[in-house]
N, C-alpha and C positions, 0 to 999 in steps of 0.2 A: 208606398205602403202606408201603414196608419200604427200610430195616429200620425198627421201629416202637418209639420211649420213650415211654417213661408222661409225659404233660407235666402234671406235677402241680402246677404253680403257675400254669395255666392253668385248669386244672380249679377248683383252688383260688379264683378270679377267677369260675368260673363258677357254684359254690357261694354264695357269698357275695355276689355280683348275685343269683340265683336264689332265696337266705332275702329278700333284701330287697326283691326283685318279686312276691311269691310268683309267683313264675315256672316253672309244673310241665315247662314244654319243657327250662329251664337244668336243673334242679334233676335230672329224669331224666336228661337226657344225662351228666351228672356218676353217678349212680347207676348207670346201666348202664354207662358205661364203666370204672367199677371191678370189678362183676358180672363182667364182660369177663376184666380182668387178672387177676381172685383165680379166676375156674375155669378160665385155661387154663395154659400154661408159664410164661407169665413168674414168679406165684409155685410156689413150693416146697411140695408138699403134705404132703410128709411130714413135714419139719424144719421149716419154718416161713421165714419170708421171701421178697424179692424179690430174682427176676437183673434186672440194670442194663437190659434191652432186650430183644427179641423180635428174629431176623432177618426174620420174615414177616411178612405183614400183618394175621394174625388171632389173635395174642399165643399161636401153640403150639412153637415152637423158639426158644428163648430163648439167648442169649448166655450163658454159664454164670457170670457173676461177680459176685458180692454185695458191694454198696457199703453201708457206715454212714449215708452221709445220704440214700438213696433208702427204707433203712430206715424213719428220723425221720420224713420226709415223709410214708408211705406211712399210718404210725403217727397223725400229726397229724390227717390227713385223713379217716381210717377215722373214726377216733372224734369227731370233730365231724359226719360224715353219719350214725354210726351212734346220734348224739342224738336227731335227728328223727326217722330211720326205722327201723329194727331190720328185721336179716337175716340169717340165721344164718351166710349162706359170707364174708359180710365181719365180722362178727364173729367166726368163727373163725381169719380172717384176720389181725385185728388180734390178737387173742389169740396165735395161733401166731409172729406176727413179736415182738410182743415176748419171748416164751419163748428163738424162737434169738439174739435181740441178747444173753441174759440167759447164756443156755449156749454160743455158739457164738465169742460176739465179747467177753466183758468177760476184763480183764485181773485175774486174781487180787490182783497185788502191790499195783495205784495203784488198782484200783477203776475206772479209765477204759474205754474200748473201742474196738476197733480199729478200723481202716479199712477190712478188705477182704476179700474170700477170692478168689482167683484164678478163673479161668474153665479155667485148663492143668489137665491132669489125667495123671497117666501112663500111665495106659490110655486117652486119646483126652479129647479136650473132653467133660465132663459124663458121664462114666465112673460117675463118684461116684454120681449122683441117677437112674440108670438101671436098670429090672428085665426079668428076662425070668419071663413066665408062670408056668414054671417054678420059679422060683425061690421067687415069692408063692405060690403052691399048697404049697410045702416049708414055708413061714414061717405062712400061716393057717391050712390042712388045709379043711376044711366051709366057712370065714369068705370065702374067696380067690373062690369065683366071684363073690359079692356085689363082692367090692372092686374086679376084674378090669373088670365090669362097670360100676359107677360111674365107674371112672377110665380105661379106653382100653386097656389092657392087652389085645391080642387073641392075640399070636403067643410066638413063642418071639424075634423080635428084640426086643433091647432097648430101652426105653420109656419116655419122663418119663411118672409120673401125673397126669392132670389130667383134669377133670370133662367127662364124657361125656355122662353120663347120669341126668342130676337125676332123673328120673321117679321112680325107686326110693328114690330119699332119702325117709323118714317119720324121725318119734321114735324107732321102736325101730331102724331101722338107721343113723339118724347114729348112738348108741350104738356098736354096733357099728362102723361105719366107725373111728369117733374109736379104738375099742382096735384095730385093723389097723394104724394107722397109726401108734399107740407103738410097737405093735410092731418094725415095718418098719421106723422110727428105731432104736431097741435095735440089729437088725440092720446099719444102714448104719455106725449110727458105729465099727464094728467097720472098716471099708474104709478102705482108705488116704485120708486126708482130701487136699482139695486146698491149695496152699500159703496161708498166713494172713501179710497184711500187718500187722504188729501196730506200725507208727506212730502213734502217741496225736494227731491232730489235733484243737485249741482248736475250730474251728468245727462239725465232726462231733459231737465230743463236746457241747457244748454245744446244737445242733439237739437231739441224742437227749432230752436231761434235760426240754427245753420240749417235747416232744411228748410224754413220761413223765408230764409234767406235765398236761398238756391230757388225755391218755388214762384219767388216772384212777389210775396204778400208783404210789399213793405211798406205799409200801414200800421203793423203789429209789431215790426220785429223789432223797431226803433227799441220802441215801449218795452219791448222781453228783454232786450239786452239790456237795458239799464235798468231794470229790475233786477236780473241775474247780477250785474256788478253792486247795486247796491245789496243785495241779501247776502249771497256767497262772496265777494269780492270787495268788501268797504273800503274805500277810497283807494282804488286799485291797489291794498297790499296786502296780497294774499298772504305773507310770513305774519301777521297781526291777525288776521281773520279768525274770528271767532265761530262762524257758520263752516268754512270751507269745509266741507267732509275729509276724513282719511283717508279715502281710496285713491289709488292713482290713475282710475277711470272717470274720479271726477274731476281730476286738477286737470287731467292730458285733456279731453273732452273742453272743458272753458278754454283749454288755451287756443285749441283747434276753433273753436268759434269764435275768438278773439280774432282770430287770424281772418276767417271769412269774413269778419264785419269791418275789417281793416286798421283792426288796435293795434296795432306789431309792440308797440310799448307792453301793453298787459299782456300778451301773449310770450316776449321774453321775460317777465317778472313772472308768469308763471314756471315756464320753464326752468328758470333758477331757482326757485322754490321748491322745484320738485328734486332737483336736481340732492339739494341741502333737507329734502327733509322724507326721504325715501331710501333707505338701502338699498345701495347697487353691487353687482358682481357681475362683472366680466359684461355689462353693456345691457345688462335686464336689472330692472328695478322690481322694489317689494308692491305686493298689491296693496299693503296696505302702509302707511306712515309710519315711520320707526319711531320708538318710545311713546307709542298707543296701549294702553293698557288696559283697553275696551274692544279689541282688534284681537279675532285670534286665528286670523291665517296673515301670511305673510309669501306666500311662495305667488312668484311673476304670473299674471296673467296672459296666459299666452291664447286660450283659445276664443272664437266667437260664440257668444253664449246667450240670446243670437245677437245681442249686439257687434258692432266691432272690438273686438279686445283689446283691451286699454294700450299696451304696449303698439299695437298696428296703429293706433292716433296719435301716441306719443313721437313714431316714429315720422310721419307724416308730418307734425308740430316742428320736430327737430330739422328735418329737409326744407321745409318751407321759408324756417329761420339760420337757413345754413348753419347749423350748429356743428362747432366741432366733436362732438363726441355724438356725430348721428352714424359715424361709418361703426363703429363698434356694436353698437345696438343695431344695425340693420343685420352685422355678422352674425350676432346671437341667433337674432330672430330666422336668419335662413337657418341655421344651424336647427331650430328646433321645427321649421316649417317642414323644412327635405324627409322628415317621419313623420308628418302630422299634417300633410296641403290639406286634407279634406276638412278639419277642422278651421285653418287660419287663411280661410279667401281674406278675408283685410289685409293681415299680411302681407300677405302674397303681393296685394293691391299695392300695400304702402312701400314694400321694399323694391316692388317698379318705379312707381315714383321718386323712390329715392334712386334708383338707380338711369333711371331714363324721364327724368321730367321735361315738356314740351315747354319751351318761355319763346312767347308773341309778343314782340312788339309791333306798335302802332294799331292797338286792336281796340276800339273801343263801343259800346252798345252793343256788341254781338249777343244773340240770344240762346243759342245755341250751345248745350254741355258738351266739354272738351276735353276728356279724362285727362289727368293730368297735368293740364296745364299751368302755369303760371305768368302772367298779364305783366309786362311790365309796361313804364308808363312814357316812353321815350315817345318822341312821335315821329313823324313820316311815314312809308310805305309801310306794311304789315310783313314782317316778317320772322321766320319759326324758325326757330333752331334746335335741334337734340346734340346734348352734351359739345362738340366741337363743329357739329355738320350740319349747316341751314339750308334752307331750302334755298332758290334762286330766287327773285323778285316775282311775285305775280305776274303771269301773262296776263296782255292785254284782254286774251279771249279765255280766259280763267275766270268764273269766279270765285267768290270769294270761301265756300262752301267747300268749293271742290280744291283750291287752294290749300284750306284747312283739314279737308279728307286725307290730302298728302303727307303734311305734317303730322298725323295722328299714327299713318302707315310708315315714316321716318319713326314716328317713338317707338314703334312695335321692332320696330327691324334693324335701330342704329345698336355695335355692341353698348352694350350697358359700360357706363362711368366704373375705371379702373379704381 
């Protein structure tokens, strides 16, 4: 229906059931529903990124406003499907989105990156990201019918491009496509941009660095993390920290990225922070920091909105760090998921994890996403275990893939931790 958002932490849910069933119904519908989003308006074909939502039902008029964290997400997700499967338009997808988080959204001075670019435009909503015919024939000359064509471009009205016409797509004209479309960048960023929310948010920021991370770009992520701890995080103590925001989506959030970049130190000093400065009941904590007098909600965050909700990372943070008070907060959270799945896929997500996480050892440089898992760092032969029950040593005529296929279909199917 419409209007229509990307629900990506569903998707996310159905990925990750889908590696662990080899389930090819989940696994495509995930698949093609990104195919969906990267060839029509929702993403940005020239610049690179996603707009927030689609007004229609078949992702080609898009809301024009670009969000930091639908960025992350988009970014996390690509490149964990694009492990298993390789496709050129989501991989230039993922590739293009990170390029404009890298040019469009980072802030020179702190290194951080912003929140937003408006959908308002002065010459009309999406003025910016629109061509007329015209216009591409003045900018490619010979190159323009090919593009024209590709992308939907028929008239002299103005136009989002977005993929019409795969037929024509081979080797040597993505080539070609890909230099039309610096081009036509060159050319746009010359137009009056639309206005840029340049707010530094801890939890945005922090999403982007752990999907930086997951995607493989680490070149950057160095740099973002040590940004994020020195803005949000001075001299890792967070109880002093005069930046850290209130919310409990942005303490759980750094600490989950703390954890993927391999701080486990700041990641339990967040934890115990949150712990002592968050109202808790019965295993759910407040969304916002107790004795805030600038805060005027307080009740648990439980649903994805569309991010992950705070509590499904928080929960995630506390399983990873074996924390003892993670069984209690998984109890809440089922408790409030068993009337509410359609809202809490992270949930959902995190209290698998907490209750069936995959731990490999002897795994090391593998490239491939492993929902799940957890690496430890012992070494010898590679071997998986779910809560009490490991798999048997790799056969000789095993590889290593389909070794780990098994492990994935063991987390799916061992009972869940008493």
């Amino acid at each position: 229906g419409a209007p229509k958002f990307p629900q990506l932490t569903a998707l996310r849910l159905m990925w990750d059931v889908g590696l662990c069933a080899n389930d090819k119904r989940l696994q495509t519908a995930v698949f093609d529903s990104l195919i969906a989003m990267c060839s029509g308006g929702l993403f940005d074909h020239i610049g690179g990124g996603f707009f927030r939502y689609c007004v229609d039902a078949q992702w080609r008029e898009p809301h024009f406003e670009k969000m930091l964290d639908d960025q992350s997400m988009f970014i996390a997700l690509l490149a964990d499907v694009l492990s298993w499967r390789e496709q050129p338009l989501l991989r230039q997808a993922l590739e293009d989105t990170v390029a404009f988080v890298l040019r469009d959204l980072r802030d020179a001075k702190t290194g951080l990156f912003y929140t937003s670019i408006d959908a308002d435009d002065a010459n009309g909503e999406g003025a910016f990201y629109l061509w007329r015919k015209g216009e591409i024939e003045a900018e490619l000359g010979a190159q323009a019918a090919l593009f024209c064509d590709v992308y939907g471009i028929n008239n002299e009205e103005a136009a989002l491009p977005q993929r019409s016409n795969t037929a024509l797509i081979d080797a040597q004209s993505s080539d070609v496509l890909r230099l039309c479309r610096k081009k036509l960048l060159y050319v746009r960023q010359k137009r009056k941009a639309p206005a840029l929310d340049t707010l530094l948010l801890a939890n945005c920021n922090a999403s982007l660095c752990a999907a930086l991370k997951t995607a493989g770009f680490n070149d950057v992520v160095d740099k973002t993390y040590a940004a994020i701890k020195a803005h949000f995080m001075p001299a890792a103590q967070p109880q002093r920290s005069a930046h850290l925001a209130a919310l409990l989506t942005d303490a759980a959030t750094l600490a989950k990225t703390a954890i993927v970049m391999g701080d486990v130190v700041t990641a339990r000093q967040l934890l115990a922070w949150i712990k002592s400065s968050f109202e808790q009941h019965r295993g759910l904590y407040s969304a916002a920091q107790k004795n805030r007098q600038d805060c005027f909600f307080s009740a648990p965050p439980l649903l994805d909105n569309p991010a992950p909700a705070a509590h499904a990372v928080l929960l995630e943070v506390m399983a990873a760090l074996d924390d003892q008070d993670a069984e209690i907060t998984a109890q809440a959270l089922a408790n409030e998921a068993a009337s509410a799945p359609a809202g809490m896929a992270a949930s959902l997500n995190a209290l698998w994890f907490y209750q069936n996480p995959l731990k490999i050892s002897g795994l090391e440089g593998y490239a491939r996403y492993l929902p799940g898992a957890v690496l430890t760092k012992e070494g010898g032969p590679v071997v998986a275990c779910v809560a009490t029950r490991c798999l048997p040593a790799q056969k000789p005529a095993e590889t290593l893939d389909d070794y780990l296929i098994s492990a994935l279909h063991l987390r799916l199917h061992q009972a869940a931790n008493d």
